[in-house]
C-alpha positions in Angstrom: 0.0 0.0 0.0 1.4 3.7 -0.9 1.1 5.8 1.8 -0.7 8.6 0.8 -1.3 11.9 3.4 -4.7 13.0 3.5 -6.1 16.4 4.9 -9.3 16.9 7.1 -11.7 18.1 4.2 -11.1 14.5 2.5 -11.4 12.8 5.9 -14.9 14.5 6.2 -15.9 13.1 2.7 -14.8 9.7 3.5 -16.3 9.1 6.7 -19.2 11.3 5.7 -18.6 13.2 8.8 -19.6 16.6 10.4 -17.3 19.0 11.8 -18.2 19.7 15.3 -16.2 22.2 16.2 -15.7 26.3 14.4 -13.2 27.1 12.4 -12.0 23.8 11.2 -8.5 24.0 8.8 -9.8 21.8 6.5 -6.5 21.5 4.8 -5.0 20.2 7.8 -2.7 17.3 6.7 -3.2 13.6 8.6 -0.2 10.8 7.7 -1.3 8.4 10.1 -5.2 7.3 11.9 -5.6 5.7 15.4 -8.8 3.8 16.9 -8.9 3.7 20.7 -11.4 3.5 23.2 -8.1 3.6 25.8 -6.9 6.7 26.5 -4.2 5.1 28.0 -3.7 3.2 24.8 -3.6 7.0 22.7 -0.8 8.1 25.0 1.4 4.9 24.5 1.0 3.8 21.0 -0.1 6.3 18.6 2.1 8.9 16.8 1.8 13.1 16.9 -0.1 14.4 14.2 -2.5 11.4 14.0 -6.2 11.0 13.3 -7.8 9.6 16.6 -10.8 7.3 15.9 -13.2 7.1 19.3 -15.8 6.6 21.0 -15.5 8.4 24.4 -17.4 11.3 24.0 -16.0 12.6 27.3 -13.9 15.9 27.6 -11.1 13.2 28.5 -11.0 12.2 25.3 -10.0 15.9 24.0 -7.7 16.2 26.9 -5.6 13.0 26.0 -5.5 14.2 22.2 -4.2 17.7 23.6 -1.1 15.9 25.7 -0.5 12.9 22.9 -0.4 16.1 20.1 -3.6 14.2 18.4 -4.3 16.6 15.2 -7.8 15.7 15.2 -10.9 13.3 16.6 -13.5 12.2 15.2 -16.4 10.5 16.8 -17.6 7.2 15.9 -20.9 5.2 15.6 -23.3 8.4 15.3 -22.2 9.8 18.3 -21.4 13.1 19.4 -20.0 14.8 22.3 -21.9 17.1 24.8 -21.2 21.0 24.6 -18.4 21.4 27.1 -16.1 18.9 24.9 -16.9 20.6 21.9 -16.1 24.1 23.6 -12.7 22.3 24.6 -11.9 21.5 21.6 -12.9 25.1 19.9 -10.4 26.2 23.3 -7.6 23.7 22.5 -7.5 23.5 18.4 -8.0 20.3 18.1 -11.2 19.7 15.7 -13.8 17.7 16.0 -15.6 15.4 13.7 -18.5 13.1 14.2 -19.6 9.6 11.2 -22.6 7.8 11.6 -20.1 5.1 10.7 -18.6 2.5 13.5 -14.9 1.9 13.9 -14.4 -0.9 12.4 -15.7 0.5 8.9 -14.0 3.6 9.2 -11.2 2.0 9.8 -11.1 0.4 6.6 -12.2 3.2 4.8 -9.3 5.5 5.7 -6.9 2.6 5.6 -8.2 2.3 1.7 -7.3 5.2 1.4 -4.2 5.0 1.5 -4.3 6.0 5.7 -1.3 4.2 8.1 -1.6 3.2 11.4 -0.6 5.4 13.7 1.7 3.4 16.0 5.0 4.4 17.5 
């Protein structure tokens, strides 16, 4: 598989998502995608600059992207965080995505598309 970068605006498209948060920069570039539940699992194993799959819809889950350098989140299985995690992640940068799509598929969507795991 060539690995192949991919900005925000074509992560939207691909997982059909919806930006949660203002301002997103939708040519924000992603090299590399995690899927965690674990947000001790995000700090150990996945790289800077990654795509975090999730979902904990819990302001934890923004707080673990913020100290793991996670470039974005997006939400899994149709769900989507209350409105203090999305006003932490408007605070902190970090944007915020939610697919109707589970993990597993998006998984394999982004990975078709040419997306890396994001392991250290």
């Amino acid at each position: 598989m060539e690995i192949e970068i991919v900005n925000l605006r074509e992560i939207v498209g691909i997982v059909r998502g919806t930006f949660l948060t203002k301002q997103p920069q939708l040519d924000l570039e992603i090299s590399s995608c995690g899927a965690s539940d674990l947000m001790s699992d995000v700090l150990s194993f996945m790289k800077p600059g990654s795509l975090l799959l999730t979902g904990l819809v819990h302001p934890q889950s923004v707080r673990t992207a913020e100290m793991a350098d996670i470039a974005a989140i997006v939400f899994v299985r149709g769900k989507t965080p209350g409105s203090e995690v999305i006003g932490l992640g408007n605070e902190l940068g970090i944007p915020l995505i939610a697919s109707p799509y589970g993990m597993y598929e998006i998984c394999g969507r982004l990975y078709k598309a040419g997306l890396p795991p994001a392991m250290k």
